[in-house]
TORSEZA-404560 format. One record per residue (C-alpha): x, y, z; residue in one letter. Coordinates in steps of 0.1 Angstrom, whole numbers, plus 2048, in hexadecimal, padded with zeros to 3 digits. Example, Ala and Ser with C-alpha at 12.3 -4.5 7.8 and 13.67 -1.06 7.14 Angstrom:
TORSEZA-404560
<site <87B 7D3 84E> "A">
<site <889 7F5 847> "S">
end
This chain:
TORSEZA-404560
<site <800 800 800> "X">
<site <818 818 808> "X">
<site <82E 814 7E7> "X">
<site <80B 815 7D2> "X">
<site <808 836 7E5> "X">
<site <82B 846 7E0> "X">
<site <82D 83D 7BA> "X">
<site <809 83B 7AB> "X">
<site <803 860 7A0> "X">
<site <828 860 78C> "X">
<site <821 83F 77D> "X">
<site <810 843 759> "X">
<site <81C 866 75A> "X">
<site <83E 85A 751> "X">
<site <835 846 72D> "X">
<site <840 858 712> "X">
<site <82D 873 6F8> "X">
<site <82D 858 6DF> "X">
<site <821 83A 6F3> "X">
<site <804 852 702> "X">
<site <7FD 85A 6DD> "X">
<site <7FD 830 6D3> "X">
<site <7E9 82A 6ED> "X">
<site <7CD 841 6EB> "X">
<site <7BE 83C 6C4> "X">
<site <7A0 855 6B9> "X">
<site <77F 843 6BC> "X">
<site <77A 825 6A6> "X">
<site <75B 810 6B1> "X">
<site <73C 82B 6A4> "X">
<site <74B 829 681> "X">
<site <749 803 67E> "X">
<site <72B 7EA 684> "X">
<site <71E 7F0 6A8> "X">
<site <72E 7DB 6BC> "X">
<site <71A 7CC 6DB> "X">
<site <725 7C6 6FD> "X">
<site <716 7B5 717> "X">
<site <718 7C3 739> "X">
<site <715 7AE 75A> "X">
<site <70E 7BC 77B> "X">
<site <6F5 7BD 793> "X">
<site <6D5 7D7 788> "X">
<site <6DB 7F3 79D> "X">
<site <6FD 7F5 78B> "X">
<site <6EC 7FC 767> "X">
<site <6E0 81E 75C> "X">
<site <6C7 81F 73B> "X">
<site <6D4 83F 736> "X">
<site <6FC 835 734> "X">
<site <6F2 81C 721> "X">
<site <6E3 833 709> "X">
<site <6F6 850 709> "X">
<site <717 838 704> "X">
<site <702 82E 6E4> "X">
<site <6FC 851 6D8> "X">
<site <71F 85B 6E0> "X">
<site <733 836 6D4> "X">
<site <71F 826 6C4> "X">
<site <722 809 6DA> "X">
<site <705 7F9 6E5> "X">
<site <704 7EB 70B> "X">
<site <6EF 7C7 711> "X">
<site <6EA 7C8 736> "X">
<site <6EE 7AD 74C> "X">
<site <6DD 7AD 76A> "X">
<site <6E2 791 783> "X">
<site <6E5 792 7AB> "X">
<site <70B 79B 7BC> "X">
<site <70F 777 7C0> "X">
<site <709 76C 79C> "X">
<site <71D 789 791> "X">
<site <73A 776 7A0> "X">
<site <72E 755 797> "X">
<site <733 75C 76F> "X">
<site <74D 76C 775> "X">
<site <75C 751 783> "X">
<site <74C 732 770> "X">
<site <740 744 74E> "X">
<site <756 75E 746> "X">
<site <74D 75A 71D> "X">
<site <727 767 72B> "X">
<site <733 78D 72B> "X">
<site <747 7AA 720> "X">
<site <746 7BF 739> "X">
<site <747 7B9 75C> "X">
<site <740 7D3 778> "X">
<site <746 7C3 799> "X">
<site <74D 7CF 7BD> "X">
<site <771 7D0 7C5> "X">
<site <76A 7B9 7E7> "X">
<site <764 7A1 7CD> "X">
<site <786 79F 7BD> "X">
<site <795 787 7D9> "X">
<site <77F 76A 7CB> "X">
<site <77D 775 7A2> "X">
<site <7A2 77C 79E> "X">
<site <7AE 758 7AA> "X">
<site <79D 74A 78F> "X">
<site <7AE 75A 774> "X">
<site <78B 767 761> "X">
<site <795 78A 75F> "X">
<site <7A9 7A1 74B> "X">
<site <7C0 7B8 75B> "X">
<site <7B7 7D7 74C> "X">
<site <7D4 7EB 739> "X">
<site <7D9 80C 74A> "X">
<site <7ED 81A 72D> "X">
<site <7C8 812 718> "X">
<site <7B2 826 732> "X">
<site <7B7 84B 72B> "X">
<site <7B0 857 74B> "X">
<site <7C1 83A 762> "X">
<site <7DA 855 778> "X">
<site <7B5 86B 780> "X">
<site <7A1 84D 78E> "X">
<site <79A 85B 7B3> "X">
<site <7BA 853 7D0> "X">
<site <79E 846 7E6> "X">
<site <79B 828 7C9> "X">
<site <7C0 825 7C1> "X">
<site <7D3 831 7E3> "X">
<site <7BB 82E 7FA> "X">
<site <7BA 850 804> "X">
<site <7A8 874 806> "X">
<site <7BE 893 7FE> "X">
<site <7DB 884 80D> "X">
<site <7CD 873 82D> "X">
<site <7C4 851 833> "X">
<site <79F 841 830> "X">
<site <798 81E 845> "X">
<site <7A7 801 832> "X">
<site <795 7E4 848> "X">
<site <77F 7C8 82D> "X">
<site <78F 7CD 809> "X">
<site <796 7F0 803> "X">
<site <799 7F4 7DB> "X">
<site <7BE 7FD 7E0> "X">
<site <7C8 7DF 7E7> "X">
<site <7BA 7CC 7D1> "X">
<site <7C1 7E5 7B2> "X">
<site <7DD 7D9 79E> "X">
<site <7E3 7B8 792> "X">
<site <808 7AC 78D> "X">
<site <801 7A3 768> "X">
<site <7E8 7A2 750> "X">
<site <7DD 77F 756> "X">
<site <7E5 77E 779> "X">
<site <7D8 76D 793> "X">
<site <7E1 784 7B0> "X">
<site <7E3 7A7 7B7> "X">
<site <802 7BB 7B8> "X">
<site <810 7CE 7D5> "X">
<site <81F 7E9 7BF> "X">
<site <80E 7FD 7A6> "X">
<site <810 7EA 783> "X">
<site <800 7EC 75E> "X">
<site <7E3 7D5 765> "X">
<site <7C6 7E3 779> "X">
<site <7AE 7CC 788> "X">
<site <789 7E4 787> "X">
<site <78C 804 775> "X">
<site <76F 814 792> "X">
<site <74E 81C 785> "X">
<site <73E 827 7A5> "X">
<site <745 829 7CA> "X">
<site <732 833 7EB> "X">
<site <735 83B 812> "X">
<site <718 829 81E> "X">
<site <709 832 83F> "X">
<site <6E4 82B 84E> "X">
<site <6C6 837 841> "X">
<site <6AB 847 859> "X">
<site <68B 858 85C> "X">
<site <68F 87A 86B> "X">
<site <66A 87D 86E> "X">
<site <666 85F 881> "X">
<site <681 861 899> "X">
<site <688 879 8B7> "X">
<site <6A6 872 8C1> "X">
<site <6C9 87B 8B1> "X">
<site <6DB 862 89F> "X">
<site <6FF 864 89C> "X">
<site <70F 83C 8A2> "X">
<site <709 81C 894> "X">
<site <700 812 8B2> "X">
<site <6DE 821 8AC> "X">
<site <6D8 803 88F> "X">
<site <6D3 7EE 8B3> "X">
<site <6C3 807 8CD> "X">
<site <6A5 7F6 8DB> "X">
<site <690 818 8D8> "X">
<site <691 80B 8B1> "X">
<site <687 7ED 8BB> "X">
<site <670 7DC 89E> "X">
<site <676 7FC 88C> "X">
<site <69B 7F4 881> "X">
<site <6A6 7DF 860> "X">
<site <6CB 7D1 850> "X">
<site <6D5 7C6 830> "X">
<site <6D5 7A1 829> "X">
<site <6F1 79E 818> "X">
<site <708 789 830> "X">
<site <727 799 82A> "X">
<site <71B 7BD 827> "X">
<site <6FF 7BC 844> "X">
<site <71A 7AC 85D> "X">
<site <730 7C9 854> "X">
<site <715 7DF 85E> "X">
<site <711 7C8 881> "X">
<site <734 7CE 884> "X">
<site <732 7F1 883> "X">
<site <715 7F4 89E> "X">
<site <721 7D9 8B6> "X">
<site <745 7EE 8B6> "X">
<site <739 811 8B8> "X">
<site <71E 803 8D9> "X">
<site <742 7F5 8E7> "X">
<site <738 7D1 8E5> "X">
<site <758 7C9 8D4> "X">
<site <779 7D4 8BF> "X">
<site <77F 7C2 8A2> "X">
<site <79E 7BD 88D> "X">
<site <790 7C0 86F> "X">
<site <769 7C4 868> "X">
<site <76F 7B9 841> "X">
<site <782 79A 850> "X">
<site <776 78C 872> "X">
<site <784 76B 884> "X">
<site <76A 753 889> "X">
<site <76B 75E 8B0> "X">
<site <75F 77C 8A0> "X">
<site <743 772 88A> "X">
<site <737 75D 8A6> "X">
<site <734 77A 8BA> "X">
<site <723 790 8A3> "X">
<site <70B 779 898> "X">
<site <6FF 76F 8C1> "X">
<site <6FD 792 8C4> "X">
<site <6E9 796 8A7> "X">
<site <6CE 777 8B1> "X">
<site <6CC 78D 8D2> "X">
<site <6BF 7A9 8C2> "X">
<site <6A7 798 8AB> "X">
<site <69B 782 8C6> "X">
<site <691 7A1 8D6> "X">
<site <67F 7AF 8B7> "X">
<site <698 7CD 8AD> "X">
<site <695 7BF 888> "X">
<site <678 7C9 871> "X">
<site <687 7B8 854> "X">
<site <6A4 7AC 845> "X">
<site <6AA 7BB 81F> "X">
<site <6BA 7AE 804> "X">
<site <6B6 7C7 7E6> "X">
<site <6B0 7ED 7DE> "X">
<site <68B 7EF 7DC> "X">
<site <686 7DA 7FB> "X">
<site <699 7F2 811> "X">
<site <686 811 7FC> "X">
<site <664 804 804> "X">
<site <66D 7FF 82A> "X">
<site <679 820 82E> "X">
<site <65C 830 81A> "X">
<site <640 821 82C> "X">
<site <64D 827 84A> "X">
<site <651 804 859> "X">
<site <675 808 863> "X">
<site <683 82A 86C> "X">
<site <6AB 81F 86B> "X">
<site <6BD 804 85A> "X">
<site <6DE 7F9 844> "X">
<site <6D4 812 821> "X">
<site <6DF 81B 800> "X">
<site <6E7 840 7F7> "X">
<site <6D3 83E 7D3> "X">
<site <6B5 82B 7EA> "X">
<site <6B5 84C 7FF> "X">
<site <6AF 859 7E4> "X">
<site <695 848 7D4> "X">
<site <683 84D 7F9> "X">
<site <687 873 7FB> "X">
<site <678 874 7D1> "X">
<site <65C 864 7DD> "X">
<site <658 881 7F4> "X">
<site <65F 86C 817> "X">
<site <679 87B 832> "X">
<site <699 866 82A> "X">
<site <6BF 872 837> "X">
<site <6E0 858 82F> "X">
<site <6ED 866 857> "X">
<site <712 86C 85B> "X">
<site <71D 859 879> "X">
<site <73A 85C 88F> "X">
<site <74A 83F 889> "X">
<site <74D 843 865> "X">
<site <740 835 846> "X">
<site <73E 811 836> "X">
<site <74B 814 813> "X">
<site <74A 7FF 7F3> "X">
<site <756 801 7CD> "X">
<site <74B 7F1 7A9> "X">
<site <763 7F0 78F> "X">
<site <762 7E3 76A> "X">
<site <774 7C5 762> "X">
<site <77D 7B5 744> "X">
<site <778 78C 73B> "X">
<site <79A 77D 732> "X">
<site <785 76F 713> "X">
<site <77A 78F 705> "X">
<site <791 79C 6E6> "X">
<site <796 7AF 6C3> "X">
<site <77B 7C4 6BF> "X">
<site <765 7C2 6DC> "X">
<site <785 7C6 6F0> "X">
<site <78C 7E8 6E1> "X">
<site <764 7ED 6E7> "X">
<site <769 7EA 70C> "X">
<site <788 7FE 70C> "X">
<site <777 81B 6F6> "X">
<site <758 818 710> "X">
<site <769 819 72F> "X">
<site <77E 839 722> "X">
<site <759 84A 71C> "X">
<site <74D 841 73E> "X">
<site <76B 853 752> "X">
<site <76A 871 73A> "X">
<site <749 881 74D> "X">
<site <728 87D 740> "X">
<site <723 85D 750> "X">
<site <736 869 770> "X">
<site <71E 889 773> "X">
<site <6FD 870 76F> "X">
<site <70C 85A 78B> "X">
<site <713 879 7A0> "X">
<site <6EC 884 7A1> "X">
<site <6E5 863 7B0> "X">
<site <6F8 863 7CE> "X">
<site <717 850 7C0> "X">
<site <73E 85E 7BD> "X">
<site <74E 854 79D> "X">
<site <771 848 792> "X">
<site <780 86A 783> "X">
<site <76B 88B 794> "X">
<site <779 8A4 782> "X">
<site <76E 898 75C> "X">
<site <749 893 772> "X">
<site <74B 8B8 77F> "X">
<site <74C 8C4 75C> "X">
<site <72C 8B5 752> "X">
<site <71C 8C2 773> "X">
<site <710 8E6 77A> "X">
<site <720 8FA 796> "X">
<site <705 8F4 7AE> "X">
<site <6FF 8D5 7A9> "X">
<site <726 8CF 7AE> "X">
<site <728 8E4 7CE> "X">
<site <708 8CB 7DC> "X">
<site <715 8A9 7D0> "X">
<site <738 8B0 7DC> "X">
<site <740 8CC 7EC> "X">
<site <726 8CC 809> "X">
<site <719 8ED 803> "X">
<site <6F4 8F6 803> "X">
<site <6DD 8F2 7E6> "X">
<site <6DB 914 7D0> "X">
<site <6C5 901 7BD> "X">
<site <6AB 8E2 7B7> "X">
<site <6BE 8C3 7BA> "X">
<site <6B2 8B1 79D> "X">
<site <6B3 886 799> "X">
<site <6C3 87A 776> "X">
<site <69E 877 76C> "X">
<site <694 898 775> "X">
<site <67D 88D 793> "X">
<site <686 8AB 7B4> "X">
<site <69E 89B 7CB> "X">
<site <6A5 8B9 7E1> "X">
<site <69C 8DC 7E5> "X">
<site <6B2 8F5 7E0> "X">
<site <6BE 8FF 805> "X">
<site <6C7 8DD 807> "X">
<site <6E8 8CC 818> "X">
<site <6F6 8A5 80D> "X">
<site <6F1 88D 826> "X">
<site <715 88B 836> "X">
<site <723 8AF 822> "X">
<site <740 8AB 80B> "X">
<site <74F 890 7FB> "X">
<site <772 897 80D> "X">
<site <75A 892 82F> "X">
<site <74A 875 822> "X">
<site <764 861 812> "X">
<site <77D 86C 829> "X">
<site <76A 85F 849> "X">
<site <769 83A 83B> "X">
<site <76F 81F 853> "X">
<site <772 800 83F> "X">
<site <769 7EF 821> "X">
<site <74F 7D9 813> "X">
<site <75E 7B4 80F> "X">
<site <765 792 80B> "X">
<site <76F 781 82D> "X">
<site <789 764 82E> "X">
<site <770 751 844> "X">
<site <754 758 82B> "X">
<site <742 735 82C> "X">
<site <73E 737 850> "X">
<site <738 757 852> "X">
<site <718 754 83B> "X">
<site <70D 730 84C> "X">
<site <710 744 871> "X">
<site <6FC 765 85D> "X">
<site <6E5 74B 850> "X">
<site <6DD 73F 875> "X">
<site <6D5 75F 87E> "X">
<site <6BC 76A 861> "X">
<site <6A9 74A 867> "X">
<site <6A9 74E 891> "X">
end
């Protein structure tokens, strides 16, 4: 970590004129027979409106995919001839890149590799240190080769997930509906919640979330939330059965509309939440806040990938597609759902002043807040839920992931969803 740190931001910069030139050919694709290519990830991932405009724009026409986080892995591991495109979460990469299914990604092909945000590549925001506990994308960002099978400790030519979008994710509440102040974890558990309270049922992200509560009430420390013992995961999971038995859980969630309609109708007033499912609450007209806690945020990151089967044309496709997506349009649209992109600068440029100073620089509203589809997110006066994005995605504590003792971890999560 520390050499990728010291050496990342000098480490394209140094090719030559000539190479940069060889490497980054005019736009090919739009001239020739539209080429297809078929994007895998889970639904929540996939934007009609990229999709489009990167057909306007590329002529380049995107087949989405849209399977469940597990399946994503699954093809990736057992069918990687099903797809073209991958975009995965970086927790993920422990399991896929052992298998030898995907591509490293040639830096010297993506245009704007040496912008991608240091939170991504160096695990940091302006110069300090985030929380590096589960898989923080740093370390799992370079691959030694192209066709390696493990990552690299050093920056290298082959990146792993060039990021498509990344998040601090916090709890979700109903301001209307609660009268105390909430400012710890430890709230997802206080018994004045009780049968009012929900968490994501996805065993290695809703543990996390556990995690997070059970430290901040000072039940326990742990070494590393993303990477419990089983001493650990036993723990959590008694502690968890003690808090269903005594009815602190409406429900147990397991994908974005789910967790919208709990929070809309009022049945649960805090649980584990989704920045863009805030928001899909508050366009509905509903009280919803994502609440800054003290203990800092859980973070995650999706990245495209590339199949170690894909080549020739559809190869440069991917290539020519990704380059579009980092260049703004797409990070903009990303932006005015909630989401950070890979490179903010190109996204700033395709964003008006106020809505930049909103999205990431904390400030109030000077006017409407407008979704990507025009619907009124927030009025102008408004403040983002947790201020800027140095506050946000400087504050995180750990990372979404991929636990050594994963089997157990989900038989022992299992135990409690069915107490």
């Amino acid at each position: 970590m520390t050499k990728i740190r010291a050496s990342r931001r000098g480490f394209l910069k140094g090719a030559s004129a000539a190479g940069a030139a060889a490497a980054f050919p005019a736009p090919f694709v739009h001239a020739q027979e539209p080429v297809t290519l078929r994007y895998l990830s889970t639904a929540v991932n996939q934007s009609p409106g990229i999709a489009q405009k990167a057909g306007e724009e590329l002529g380049i026409n995107i087949e989405y995919i849209a399977v469940t986080t597990d399946d994503v892995a699954r093809r990736v591991i057992t069918q990687p001839n099903s797809f073209d495109l991958v975009d995965s979460e970086y927790f993920a990469l422990p399991n896929l890149v052992p298998s030898g299914n995907l591509m490293g990604m040639d830096a010297s092909r993506i245009e704007r590799a040496d912008d991608i945000a240091s939170v991504i590549t160096e695990g940091t925001v302006n110069g300090k240190e985030v929380g590096l506990q589960g898989t923080a994308p740093a370390e799992v960002f370079y691959l030694e080769g192209q066709n390696s099978q493990s990552f690299a400790t050093e920056p290298t030519d082959w990146i792993t997930l060039i990021p498509t979008t990344y998040n601090a994710d916090t709890l979700g509440i109903r301001p209307d509906l609660i009268d105390k102040e909430i400012s710890s974890w430890a709230s997802l558990l206080d018994p004045d919640f009780a049968g009012k309270a929900s968490i994501l049922n996805i065993p290695s992200i809703g543990i996390m979330d556990a995690a997070m509560a059970l430290e901040a009430r000072g039940d326990i420390t742990y070494g590393d939330k993303g990477n419990m013992t089983r001493e650990e995961i036993d723990f959590t999971i008694e502690k968890l059965i003690e808090a269903k038995n005594a009815g602190q859980f409406r429900a147990f969630w397991s994908n974005f509309n789910e967790s919208v309609n709990l929070m809309a109708s009022g049945e649960v007033v805090i649980q584990s939440m989704w920045s863009p499912a805030v928001t899909a609450v508050r366009t509905q007209g509903v009280p919803c806040k994502y609440q800054p806690l003290q203990e800092g945020y859980r973070a995650w990151a999706s990245g495209f990938g590339l199949p170690r089967t894909i080549s020739d044309r559809k190869l440069d496709a991917a290539y020519e597609f990704v380059n579009w997506f980092l260049s703004g349009w797409a990070g903009a649209h990303l932006s005015r759902q909630g989401y950070y992109p890979a490179v903010l600068d190109t996204a700033k440029e395709f964003m008006e002043p106020y809505e930049w100073a909103y999205w990431y620089e904390g400030k109030e509203a000077e006017q409407d807040i407008m979704s990507p589809s025009g619907d009124l997110m927030e009025e102008a006066g408004a403040v983002r839920d947790g201020g800027s994005y140095e506050e946000r995605m400087g504050a995180v504590a750990c990372w979404n992931a991929v636990m050594d003792e994963n089997q157990y971890m989900v038989r022992k999560w299992n135990e409690f969803i069915a107490a």
